[in-house]
N, C-alpha and C positions, 0 to 999 in steps of 0.2 A: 504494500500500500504506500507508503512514504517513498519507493523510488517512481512512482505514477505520479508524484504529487511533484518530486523534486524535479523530475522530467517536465512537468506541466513549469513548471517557475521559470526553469533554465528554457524553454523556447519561449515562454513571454518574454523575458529580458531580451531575448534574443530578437523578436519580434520589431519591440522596440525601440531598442538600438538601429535597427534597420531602419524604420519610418526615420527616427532622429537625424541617421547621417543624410538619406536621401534628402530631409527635407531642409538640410543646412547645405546643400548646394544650389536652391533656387538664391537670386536675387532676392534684397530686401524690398518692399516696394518704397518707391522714391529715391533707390539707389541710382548713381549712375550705369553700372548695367540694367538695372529695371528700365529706365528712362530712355536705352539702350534700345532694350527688347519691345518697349512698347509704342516706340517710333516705329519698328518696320514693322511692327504688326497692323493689318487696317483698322482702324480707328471703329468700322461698325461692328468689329468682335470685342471693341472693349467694352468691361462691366461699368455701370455709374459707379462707383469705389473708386476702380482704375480709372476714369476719365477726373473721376476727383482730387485722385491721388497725384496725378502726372500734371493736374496742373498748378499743384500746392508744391510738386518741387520737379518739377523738369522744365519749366517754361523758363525761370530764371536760374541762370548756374548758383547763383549763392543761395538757393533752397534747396538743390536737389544733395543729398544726404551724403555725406565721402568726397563731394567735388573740393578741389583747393578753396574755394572762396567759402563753402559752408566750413572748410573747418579751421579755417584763419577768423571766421565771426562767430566761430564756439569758441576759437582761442581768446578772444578778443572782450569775451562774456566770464562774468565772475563766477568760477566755478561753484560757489554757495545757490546760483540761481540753475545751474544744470538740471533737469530733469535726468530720472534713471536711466531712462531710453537713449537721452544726447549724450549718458558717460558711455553707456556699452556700444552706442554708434561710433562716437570720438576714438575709442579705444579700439575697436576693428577696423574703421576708415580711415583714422588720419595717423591712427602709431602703427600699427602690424601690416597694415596694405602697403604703405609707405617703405617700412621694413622688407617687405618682402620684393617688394617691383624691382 
């Protein structure tokens, strides 16, 4: 009984893990590759979200989320006023992207 159950645990982990990494390789939306992917796509396949989204930060470079000018005006913002979301974006887009290119 207990190796049915431990079997049952070890493929959900396993399960999950899988959803996790697939789903850490789309773009973020408002990313520059989102902003990317959702220029060459036509415009009557996007959701109202996505036509919302792209144009809260792909229309102007300094909104769209990773570009140099968003993250020279997160640099430029007192890190006391950052929301959660702008440290773990700042912290993927403008140190480890950066790093890594």
């Amino acid at each position: 009984m207990a190796h049915v159950s431990t079997r049952k645990i070890v493929i959900s982990i396993a399960l999950v893990a899988g959803v996790s990494l697939l789903s850490a390789c789309a773009d973020k939306p408002g990313s520059k590759g989102w902003c990317e992917d959702m220029s060459a796509k036509s415009k009557s396949e996007w959701t109202g979200d996505e036509a919302k989204t792209y144009a809260a930060h792909c229309v102007l470079e300094s909104t769209t989320i990773g570009s140099e000018a968003w993250c020279e005006n997160l640099k430029e913002t007192p890190k006391g006023e950052w929301t959660t979301q702008e440290v773990a974006d700042y912290a993927k887009y403008c140190v480890v992207d950066q790093v890594t290119q």
